[in-house]
ZAMARGU-4260 file (C-alpha; in steps of 0.2 Angstrom, whole numbers, plus 5000, padded with zeros to 4 digits):
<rodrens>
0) 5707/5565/5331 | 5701/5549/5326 | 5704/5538/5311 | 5690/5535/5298 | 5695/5529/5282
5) 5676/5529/5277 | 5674/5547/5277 | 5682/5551/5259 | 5681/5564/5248 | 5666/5559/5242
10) 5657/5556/5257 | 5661/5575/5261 | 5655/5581/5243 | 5642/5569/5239 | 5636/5560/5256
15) 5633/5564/5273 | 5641/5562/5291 | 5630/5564/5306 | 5635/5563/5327 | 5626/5556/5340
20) 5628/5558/5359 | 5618/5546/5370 | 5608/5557/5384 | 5596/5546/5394 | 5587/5534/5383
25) 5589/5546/5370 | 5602/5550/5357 | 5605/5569/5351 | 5611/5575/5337 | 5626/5585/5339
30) 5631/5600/5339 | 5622/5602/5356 | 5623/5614/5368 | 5620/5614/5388 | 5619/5629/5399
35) 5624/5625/5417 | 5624/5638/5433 | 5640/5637/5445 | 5643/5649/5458 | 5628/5661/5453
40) 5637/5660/5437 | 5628/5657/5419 | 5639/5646/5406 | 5639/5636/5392 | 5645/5618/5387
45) 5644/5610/5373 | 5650/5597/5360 | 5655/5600/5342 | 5663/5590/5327 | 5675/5592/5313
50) 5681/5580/5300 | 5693/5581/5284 | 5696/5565/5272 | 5700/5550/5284 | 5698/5560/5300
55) 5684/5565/5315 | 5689/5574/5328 | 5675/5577/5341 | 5677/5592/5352 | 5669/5599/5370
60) 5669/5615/5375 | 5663/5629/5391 | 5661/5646/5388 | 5669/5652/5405 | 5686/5643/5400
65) 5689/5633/5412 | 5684/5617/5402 | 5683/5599/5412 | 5685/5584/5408 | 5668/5578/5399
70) 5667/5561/5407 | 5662/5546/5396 | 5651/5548/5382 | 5642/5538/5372 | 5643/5543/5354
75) 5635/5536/5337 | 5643/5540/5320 | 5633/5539/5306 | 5640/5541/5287 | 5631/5539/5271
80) 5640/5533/5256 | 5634/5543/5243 | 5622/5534/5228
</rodrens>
Protein backbone atom coordinates (compact mmCIF):
# COMPACT_ATOMS: atom_id res chain seq x y z
CA UNK A 1 0.00 0.00 0.00
CA UNK A 2 1.14 3.17 -0.98
CA UNK A 3 0.24 6.64 0.32
CA UNK A 4 -1.79 9.05 -2.05
CA UNK A 5 -3.36 11.78 -0.53
CA UNK A 6 -4.54 12.93 -4.20
CA UNK A 7 -6.71 10.19 -4.68
CA UNK A 8 -9.89 11.56 -2.55
CA UNK A 9 -13.31 10.95 -2.57
CA UNK A 10 -13.98 12.77 -5.26
CA UNK A 11 -11.34 11.69 -7.53
CA UNK A 12 -13.03 8.21 -7.07
CA UNK A 13 -16.67 9.49 -7.69
CA UNK A 14 -15.97 12.12 -10.08
CA UNK A 15 -12.41 11.72 -11.65
CA UNK A 16 -10.20 9.14 -12.88
CA UNK A 17 -7.10 6.91 -11.76
CA UNK A 18 -5.08 5.11 -14.37
CA UNK A 19 -1.79 2.55 -14.07
CA UNK A 20 0.93 2.27 -16.20
CA UNK A 21 3.75 -0.34 -16.47
CA UNK A 22 6.79 0.49 -18.54
CA UNK A 23 7.49 -2.77 -21.04
CA UNK A 24 10.11 -2.02 -23.59
CA UNK A 25 9.71 1.62 -24.98
CA UNK A 26 6.26 1.25 -24.37
CA UNK A 27 3.94 1.86 -21.48
CA UNK A 28 0.77 -0.54 -20.77
CA UNK A 29 -2.22 0.06 -19.23
CA UNK A 30 -2.77 -2.02 -16.30
CA UNK A 31 -4.41 -4.54 -15.56
CA UNK A 32 -2.31 -6.68 -17.81
CA UNK A 33 -1.94 -10.15 -18.11
CA UNK A 34 1.06 -12.51 -19.28
CA UNK A 35 0.92 -16.17 -20.06
CA UNK A 36 4.42 -17.85 -19.51
CA UNK A 37 5.23 -21.80 -20.13
CA UNK A 38 7.52 -23.65 -17.31
CA UNK A 39 8.03 -26.99 -17.17
CA UNK A 40 5.46 -27.90 -20.13
CA UNK A 41 3.33 -26.11 -17.85
CA UNK A 42 0.75 -23.27 -19.13
CA UNK A 43 0.25 -20.21 -16.43
CA UNK A 44 -0.61 -16.79 -15.94
CA UNK A 45 0.96 -13.52 -14.37
CA UNK A 46 -0.28 -10.51 -14.07
CA UNK A 47 -0.55 -7.02 -12.33
CA UNK A 48 -3.54 -5.55 -10.96
CA UNK A 49 -4.43 -2.35 -8.75
CA UNK A 50 -6.70 -1.26 -6.03
CA UNK A 51 -7.20 2.05 -4.39
CA UNK A 52 -9.48 3.60 -1.45
CA UNK A 53 -9.27 7.47 -0.45
CA UNK A 54 -5.62 8.30 0.22
CA UNK A 55 -4.35 4.68 -0.77
CA UNK A 56 -2.96 2.49 -4.10
CA UNK A 57 -1.99 -0.62 -3.62
CA UNK A 58 -0.46 -2.35 -6.80
CA UNK A 59 -0.67 -6.08 -6.87
CA UNK A 60 1.13 -9.12 -8.99
CA UNK A 61 0.01 -12.27 -9.22
CA UNK A 62 0.50 -16.34 -11.10
CA UNK A 63 -1.96 -18.49 -11.44
CA UNK A 64 -0.01 -21.67 -10.53
CA UNK A 65 0.54 -20.16 -6.83
CA UNK A 66 3.81 -20.10 -6.63
CA UNK A 67 4.15 -16.23 -7.09
CA UNK A 68 7.88 -14.71 -7.48
CA UNK A 69 9.22 -11.81 -6.92
CA UNK A 70 8.21 -9.42 -9.90
CA UNK A 71 11.52 -7.66 -10.14
CA UNK A 72 11.66 -3.83 -10.67
CA UNK A 73 9.02 -2.26 -12.55
CA UNK A 74 8.49 0.84 -13.92
CA UNK A 75 5.10 2.11 -13.15
CA UNK A 76 3.23 5.54 -14.08
CA UNK A 77 0.20 6.82 -12.06
CA UNK A 78 -1.99 8.94 -13.64
CA UNK A 79 -5.05 10.82 -11.75
CA UNK A 80 -7.47 13.25 -13.07
CA UNK A 81 -9.04 15.83 -10.76
CA UNK A 82 -12.40 16.03 -11.57
CA UNK A 83 -13.72 19.52 -13.42
Amino acid sequence: DMSFPEITDNVIQNGMVSLYIKTGDAWIPVPVYFYHASDQNLYEGGYFYRMRRGVFSIDYYESDFYTQNPGLQNFRLVIVQPI
